[in-house]
PAZAPA-4460 file (N, C-alpha, C; in steps of 0.05 Angstrom, whole numbers, plus 32768, in hexadecimal, padded with zeros to 4 digits):
% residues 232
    n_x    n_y    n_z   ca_x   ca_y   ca_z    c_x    c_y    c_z   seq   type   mol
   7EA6   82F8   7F8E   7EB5   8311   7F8F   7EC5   8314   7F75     1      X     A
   7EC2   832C   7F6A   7ED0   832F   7F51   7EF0   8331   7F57     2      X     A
   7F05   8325   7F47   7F1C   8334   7F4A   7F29   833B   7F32     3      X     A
   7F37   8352   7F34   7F4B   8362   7F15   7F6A   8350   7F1F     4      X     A
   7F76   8352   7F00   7F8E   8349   7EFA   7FA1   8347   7F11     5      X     A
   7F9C   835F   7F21   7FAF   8365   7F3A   7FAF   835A   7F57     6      X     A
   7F95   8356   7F55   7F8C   833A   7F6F   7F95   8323   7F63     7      X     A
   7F96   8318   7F4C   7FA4   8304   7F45   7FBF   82FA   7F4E     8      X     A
   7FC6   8310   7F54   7FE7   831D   7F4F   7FEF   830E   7F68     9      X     A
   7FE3   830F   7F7F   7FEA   8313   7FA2   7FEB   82FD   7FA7    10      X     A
   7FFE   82F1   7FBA   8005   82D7   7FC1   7FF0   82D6   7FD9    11      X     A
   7FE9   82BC   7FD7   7FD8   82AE   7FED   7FDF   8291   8000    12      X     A
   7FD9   828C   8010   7FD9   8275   8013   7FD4   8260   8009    13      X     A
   7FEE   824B   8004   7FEC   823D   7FEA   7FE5   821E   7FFD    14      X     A
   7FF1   8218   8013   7FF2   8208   8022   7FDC   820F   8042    15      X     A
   7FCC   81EE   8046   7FBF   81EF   805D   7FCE   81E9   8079    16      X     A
   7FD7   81F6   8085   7FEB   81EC   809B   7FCF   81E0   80B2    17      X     A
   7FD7   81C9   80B6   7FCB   81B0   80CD   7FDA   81AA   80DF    18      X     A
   7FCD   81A3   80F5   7FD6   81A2   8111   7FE8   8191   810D    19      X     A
   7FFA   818E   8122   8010   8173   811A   801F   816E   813A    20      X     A
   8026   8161   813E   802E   815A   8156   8048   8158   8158    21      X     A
   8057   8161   814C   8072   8163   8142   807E   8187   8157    22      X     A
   8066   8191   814E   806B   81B6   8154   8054   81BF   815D    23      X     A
   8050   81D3   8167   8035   81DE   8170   8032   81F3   8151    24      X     A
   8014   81E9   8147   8011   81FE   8140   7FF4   8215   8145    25      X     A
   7FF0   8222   8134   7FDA   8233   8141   7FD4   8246   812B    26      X     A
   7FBD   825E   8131   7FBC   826B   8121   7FC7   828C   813A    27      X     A
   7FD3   829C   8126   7FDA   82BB   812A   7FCD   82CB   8125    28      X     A
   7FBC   82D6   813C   7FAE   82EC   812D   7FBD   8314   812C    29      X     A
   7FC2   8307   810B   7FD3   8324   8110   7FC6   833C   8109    30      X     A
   7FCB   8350   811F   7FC3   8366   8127   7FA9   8364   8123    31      X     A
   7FA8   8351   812F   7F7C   834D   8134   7F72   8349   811A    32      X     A
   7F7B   834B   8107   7F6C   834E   80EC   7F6A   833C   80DB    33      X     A
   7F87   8329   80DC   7F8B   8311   80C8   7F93   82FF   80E0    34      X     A
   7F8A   82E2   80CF   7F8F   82D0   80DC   7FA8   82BF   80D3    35      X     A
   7FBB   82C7   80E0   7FDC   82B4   80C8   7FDA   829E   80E3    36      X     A
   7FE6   8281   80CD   7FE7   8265   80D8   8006   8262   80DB    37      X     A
   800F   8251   80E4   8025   8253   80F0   8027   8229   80FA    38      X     A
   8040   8228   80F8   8049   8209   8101   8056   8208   8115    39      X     A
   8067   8214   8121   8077   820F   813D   8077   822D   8143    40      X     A
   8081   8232   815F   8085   8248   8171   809C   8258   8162    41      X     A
   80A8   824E   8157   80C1   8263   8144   80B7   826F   8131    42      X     A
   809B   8266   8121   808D   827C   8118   807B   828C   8114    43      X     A
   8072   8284   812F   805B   8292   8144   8071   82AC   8151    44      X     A
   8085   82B2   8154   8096   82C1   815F   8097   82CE   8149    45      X     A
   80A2   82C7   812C   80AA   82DC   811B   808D   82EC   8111    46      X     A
   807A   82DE   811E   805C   82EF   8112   805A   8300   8125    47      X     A
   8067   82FD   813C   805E   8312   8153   8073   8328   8150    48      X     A
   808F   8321   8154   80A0   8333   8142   808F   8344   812B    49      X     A
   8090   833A   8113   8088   834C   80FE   807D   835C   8101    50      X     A
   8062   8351   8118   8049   8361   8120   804D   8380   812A    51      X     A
   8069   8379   813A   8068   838F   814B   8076   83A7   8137    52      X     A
   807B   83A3   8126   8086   83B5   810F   8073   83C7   80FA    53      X     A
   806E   83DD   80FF   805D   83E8   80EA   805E   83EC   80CF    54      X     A
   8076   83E2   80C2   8080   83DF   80A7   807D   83CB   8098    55      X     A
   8070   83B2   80B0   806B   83A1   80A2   804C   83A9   809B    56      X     A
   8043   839A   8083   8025   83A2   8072   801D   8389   8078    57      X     A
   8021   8373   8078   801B   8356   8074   802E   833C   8077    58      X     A
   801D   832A   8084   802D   8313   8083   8023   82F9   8078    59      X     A
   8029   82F4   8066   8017   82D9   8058   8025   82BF   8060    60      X     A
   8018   82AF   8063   801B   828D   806B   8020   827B   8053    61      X     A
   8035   8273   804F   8037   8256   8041   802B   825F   8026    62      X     A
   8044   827B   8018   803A   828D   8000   8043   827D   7FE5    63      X     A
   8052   8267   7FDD   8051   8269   7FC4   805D   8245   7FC8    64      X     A
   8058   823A   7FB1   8069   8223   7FAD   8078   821C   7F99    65      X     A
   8095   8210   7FA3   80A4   8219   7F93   80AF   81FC   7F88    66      X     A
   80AC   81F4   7F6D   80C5   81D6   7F6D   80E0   81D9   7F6A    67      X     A
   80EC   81C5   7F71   8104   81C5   7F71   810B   81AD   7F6B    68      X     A
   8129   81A1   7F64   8136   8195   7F65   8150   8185   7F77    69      X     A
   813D   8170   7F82   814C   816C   7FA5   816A   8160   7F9D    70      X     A
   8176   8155   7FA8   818F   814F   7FA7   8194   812D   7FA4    71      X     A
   817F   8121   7FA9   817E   8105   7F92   816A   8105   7F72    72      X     A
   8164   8121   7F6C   8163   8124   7F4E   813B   8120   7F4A    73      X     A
   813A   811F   7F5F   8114   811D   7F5D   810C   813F   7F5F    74      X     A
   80F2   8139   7F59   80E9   815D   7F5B   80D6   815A   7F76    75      X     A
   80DA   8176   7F85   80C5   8171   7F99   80BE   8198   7F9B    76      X     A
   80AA   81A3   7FB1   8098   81B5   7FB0   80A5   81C1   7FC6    77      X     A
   80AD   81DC   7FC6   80B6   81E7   7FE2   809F   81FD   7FE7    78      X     A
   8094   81FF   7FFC   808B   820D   800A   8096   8223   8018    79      X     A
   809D   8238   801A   80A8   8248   802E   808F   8250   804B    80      X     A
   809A   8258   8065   8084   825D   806A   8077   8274   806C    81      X     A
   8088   8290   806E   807B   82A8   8064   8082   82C0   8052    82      X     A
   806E   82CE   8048   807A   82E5   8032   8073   82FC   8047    83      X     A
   807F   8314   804A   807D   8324   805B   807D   833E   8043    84      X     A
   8068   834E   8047   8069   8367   8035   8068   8379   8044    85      X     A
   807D   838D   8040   807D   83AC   804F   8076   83C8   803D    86      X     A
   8067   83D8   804E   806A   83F0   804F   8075   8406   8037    87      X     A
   8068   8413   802B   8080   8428   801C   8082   843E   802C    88      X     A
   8077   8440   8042   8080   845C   804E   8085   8474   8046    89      X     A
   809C   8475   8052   80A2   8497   803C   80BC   848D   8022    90      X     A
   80BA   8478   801D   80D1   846E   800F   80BD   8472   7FED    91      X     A
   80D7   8482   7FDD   80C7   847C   7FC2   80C8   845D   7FB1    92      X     A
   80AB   8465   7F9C   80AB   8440   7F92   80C1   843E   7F84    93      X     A
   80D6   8449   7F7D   80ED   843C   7F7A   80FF   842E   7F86    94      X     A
   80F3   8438   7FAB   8106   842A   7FBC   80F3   8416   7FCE    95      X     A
   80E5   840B   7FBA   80CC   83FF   7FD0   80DB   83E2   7FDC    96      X     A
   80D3   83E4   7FF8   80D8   83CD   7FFC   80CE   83B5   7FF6    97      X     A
   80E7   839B   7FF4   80DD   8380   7FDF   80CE   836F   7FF8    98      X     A
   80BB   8368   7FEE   80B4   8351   7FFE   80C1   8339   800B    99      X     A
   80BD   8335   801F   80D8   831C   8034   80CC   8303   802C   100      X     A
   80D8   82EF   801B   80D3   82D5   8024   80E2   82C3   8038   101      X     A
   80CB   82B9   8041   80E1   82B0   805E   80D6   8291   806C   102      X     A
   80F1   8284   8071   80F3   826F   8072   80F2   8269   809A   103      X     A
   80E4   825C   80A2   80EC   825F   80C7   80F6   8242   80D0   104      X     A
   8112   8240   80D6   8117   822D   80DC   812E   822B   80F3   105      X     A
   812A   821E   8107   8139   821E   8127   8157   8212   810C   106      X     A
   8169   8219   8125   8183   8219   8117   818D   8201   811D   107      X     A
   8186   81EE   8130   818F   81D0   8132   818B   81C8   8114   108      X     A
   816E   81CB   810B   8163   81BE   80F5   816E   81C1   80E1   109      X     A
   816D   81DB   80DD   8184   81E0   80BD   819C   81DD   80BB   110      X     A
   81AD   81DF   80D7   81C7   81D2   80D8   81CC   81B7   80D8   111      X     A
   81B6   81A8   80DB   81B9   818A   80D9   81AC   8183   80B7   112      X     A
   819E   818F   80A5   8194   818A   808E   8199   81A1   8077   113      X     A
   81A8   81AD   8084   81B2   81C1   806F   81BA   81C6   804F   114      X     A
   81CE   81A7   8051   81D1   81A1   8031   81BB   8194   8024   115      X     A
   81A4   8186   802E   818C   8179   8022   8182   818E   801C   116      X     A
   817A   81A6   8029   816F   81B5   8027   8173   81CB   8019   117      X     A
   8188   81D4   8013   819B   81E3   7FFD   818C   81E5   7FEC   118      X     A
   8188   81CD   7FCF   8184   81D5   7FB8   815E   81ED   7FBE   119      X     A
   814F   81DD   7FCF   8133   81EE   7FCF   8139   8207   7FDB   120      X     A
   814F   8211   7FE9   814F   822B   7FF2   815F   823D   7FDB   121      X     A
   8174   822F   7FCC   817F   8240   7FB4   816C   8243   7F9D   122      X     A
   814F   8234   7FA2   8139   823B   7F8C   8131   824E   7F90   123      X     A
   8127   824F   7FAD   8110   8259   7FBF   8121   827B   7FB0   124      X     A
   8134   827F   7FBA   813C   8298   7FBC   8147   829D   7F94   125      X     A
   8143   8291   7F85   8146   8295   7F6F   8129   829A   7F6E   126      X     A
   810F   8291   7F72   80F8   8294   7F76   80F4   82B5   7F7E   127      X     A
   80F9   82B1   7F97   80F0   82D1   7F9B   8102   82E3   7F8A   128      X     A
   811A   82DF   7F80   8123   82F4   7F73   810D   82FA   7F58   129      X     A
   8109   82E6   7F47   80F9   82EE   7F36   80DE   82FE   7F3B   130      X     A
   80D3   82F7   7F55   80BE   82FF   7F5A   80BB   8324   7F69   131      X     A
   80D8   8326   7F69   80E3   8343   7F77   80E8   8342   7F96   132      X     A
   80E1   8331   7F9E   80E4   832B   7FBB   8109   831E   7FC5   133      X     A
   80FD   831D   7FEA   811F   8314   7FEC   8118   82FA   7FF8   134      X     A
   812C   82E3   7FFD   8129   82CE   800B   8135   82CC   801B   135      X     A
   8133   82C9   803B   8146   82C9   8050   813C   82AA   805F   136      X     A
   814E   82A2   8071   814A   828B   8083   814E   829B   809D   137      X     A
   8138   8294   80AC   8136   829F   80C7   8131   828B   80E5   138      X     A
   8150   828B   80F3   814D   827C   8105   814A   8284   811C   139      X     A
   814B   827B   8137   8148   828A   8148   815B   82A4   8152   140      X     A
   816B   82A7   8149   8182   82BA   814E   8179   82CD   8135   141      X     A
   816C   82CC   8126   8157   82E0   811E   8140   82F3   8129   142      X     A
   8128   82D1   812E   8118   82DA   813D   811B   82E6   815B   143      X     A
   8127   82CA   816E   8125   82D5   817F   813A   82E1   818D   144      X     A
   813F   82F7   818D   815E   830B   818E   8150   8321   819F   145      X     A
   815B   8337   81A7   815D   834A   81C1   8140   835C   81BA   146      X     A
   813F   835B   819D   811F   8361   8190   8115   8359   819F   147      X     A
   810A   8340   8192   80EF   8329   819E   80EF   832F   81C1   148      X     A
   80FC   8332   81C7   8100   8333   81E0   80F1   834C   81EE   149      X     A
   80F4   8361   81E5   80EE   8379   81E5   80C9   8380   81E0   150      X     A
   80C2   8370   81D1   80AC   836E   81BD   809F   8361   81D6   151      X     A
   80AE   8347   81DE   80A0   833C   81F5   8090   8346   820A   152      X     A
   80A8   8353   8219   80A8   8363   822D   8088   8376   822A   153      X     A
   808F   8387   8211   8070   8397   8209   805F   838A   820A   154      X     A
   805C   8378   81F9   8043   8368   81FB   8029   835D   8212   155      X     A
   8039   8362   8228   8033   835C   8243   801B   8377   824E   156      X     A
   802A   8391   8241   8018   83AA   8249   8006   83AA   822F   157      X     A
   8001   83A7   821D   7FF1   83A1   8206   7FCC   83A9   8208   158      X     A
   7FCF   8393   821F   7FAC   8396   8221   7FA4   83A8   823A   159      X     A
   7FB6   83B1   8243   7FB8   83CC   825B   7F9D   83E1   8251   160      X     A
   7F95   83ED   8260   7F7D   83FE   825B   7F88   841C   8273   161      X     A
   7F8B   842C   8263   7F90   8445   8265   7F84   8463   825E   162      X     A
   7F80   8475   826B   7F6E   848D   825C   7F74   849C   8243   163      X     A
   7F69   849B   8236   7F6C   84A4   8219   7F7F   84C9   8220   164      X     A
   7F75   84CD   8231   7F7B   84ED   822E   7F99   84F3   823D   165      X     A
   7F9A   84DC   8251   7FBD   84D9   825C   7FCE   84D0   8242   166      X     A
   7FC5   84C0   8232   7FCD   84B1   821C   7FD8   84C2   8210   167      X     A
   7FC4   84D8   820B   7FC7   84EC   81EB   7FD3   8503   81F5   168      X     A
   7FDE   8508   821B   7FE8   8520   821D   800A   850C   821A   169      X     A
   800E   84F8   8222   802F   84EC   821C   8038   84F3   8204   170      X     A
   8022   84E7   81ED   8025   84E5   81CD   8031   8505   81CE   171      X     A
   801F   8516   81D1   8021   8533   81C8   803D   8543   81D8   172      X     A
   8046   8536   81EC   805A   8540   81F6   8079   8532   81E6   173      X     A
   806F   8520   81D6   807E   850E   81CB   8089   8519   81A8   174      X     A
   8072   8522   819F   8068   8533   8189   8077   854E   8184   175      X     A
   8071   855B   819F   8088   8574   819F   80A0   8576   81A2   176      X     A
   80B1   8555   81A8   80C7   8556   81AC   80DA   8549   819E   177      X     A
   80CB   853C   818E   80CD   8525   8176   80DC   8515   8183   178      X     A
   80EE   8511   819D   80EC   84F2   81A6   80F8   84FF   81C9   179      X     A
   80EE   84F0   81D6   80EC   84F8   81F7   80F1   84DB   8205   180      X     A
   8109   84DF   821C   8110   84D2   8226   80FC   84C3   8237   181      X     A
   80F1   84A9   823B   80D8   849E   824B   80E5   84B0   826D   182      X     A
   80F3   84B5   827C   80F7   84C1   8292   80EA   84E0   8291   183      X     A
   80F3   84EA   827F   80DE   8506   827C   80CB   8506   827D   184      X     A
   80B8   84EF   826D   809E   84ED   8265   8094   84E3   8275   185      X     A
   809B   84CE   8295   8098   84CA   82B0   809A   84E4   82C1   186      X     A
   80B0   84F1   82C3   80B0   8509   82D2   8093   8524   82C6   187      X     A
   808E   8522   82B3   807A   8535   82A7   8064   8531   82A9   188      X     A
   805B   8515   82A8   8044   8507   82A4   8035   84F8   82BE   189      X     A
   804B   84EE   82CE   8044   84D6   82DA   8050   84D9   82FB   190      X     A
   8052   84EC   8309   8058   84FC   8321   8058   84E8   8339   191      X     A
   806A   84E2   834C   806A   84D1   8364   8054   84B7   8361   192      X     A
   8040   84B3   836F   803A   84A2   836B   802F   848F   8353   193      X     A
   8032   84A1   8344   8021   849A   8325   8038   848A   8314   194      X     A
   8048   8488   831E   806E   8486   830C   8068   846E   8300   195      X     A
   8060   8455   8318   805D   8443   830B   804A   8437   82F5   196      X     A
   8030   8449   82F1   801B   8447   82E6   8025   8452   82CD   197      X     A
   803B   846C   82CC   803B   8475   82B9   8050   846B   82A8   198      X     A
   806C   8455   82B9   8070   8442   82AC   8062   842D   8298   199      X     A
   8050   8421   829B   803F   840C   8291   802E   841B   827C   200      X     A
   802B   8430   8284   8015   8441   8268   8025   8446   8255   201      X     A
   8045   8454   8257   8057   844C   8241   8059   8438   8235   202      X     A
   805F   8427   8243   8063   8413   8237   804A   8403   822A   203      X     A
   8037   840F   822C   8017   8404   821F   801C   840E   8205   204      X     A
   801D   842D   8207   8026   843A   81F1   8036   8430   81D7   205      X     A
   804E   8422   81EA   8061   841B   81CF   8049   83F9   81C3   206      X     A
   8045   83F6   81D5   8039   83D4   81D1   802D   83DC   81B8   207      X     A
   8011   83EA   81C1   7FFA   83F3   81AB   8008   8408   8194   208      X     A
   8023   840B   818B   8031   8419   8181   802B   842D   817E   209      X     A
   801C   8445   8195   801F   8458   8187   802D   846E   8198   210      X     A
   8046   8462   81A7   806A   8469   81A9   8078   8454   819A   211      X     A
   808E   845B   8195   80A7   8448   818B   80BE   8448   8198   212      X     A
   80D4   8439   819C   80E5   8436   81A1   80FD   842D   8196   213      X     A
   8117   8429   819D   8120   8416   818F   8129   83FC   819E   214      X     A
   811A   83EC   8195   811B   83CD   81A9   8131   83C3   819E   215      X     A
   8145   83C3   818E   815A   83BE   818B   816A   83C1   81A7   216      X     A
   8165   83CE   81B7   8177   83D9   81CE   8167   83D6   81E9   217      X     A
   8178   83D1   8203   8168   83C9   821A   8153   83DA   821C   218      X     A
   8139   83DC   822B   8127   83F2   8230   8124   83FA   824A   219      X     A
   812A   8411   824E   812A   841D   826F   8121   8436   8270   220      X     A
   8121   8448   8284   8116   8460   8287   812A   8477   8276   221      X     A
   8144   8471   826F   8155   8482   825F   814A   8475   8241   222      X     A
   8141   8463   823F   8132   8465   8217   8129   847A   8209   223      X     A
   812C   8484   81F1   811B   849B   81E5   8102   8487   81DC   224      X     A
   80F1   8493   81D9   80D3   848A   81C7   80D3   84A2   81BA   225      X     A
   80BD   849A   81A1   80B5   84B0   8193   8099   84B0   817A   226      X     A
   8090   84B6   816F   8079   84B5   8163   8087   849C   8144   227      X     A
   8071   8484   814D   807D   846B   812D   8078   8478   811B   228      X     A
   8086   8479   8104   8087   8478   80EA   8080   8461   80DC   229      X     A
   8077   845F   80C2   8072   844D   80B2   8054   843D   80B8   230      X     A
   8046   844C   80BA   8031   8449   80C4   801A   8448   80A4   231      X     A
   8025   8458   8095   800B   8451   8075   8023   8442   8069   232      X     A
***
């Protein structure tokens, strides 16, 4: 396969992540298309997170390596474990968003190795600055917070199978109103005995994203949904 200067450009997986008995790991298949690898359940969560976000463009595995200088004066290789690229949406390229480098680590861990660990994360993030990107550390009070939670919940109606044409009369009632309370869209749609069916087909909807919500906030029949953005 031929590649120009600009395929050069793109970070890849620099590292083979192997099974280990320390953490589960596994492979993610995100959004059916790529296969991202992953070392414990805390970042098998932030891939399912991301996932559910249409702004994210990509998620790469174990993107760059970085040396550093540890704190008994030897040089060693940091790995981060993912680069996350988003979306320009309707945002101009002046305001494009920077790519996330991101570190996944449970918070016992870094609160117990924090200062060892210091000098490779004040690289790491001197790293991505050069590179235009940002560097964050992501623990579970990141990942898994009232979001993930939310994300969960959907995930469950995900592989639900529903009629395309009930589907596309919700969307369209959704369309004309630019955002409709899910109780309307039950009372309109989904009549006495159907309520509960037409519960679960919502919520299929938001799964397969094509309603949104804001999962920031509990989800009940008073939620608005509305048509996602950030979709090219």
């Amino acid at each position: 396969m031929n590649q120009n200067s600009c395929d050069e450009l793109v970070p890849y997986q620099t590292r083979k992540i192997k099974p280990t008995r320390r953490s589960v790991s596994g492979v993610y298949p995100f959004r059916g298309d790529v296969a991202v690898p992953f070392e414990s359940t805390l970042e098998r969560d932030f891939l399912m997170r991301s996932e559910f976000f249409l702004d994210v463009l990509d998620v790469i595995a174990q993107p760059a390596q970085i040396p550093f200088l540890g704190v008994n004066g030897q040089t060693y290789t940091y790995t981060p474990d993912f680069l996350v690229y988003y979306k320009l949406g309707n945002r101009s390229y002046s305001d494009y968003p920077k790519p996330l480098l991101v570190e996944i680590k449970p918070q016992v861990e870094w609160r117990q190795h924090w200062r060892s660990w210091l000098p490779k994360w004040k690289t790491a993030r001197h790293y991505a600055h050069e590179q235009g990107w940002q560097f964050r550390i992501h623990d579970e009070s990141r990942v898994r917070d009232k979001v993930f939670e939310n994300i969960r919940f959907f995930e469950r109606y995900k592989r639900m199978s529903f009629s395309p044409e009930e589907s596309q009369c919700v969307i369209d009632s959704v369309q004309q109103m630019g955002a409709a309370p899910i109780h309307y869209l039950l009372a309109r749609h989904f009549m006495g005995l159907y309520r509960s069916q037409g519960v679960a087909h919502i919520w299929h909807l938001i799964a397969t994203r094509r309603l949104d919500c804001d999962v920031s906030k509990s989800i009940n029949e008073f939620s608005e949904v509305w048509i996602p953005t950030n979709v090219y």
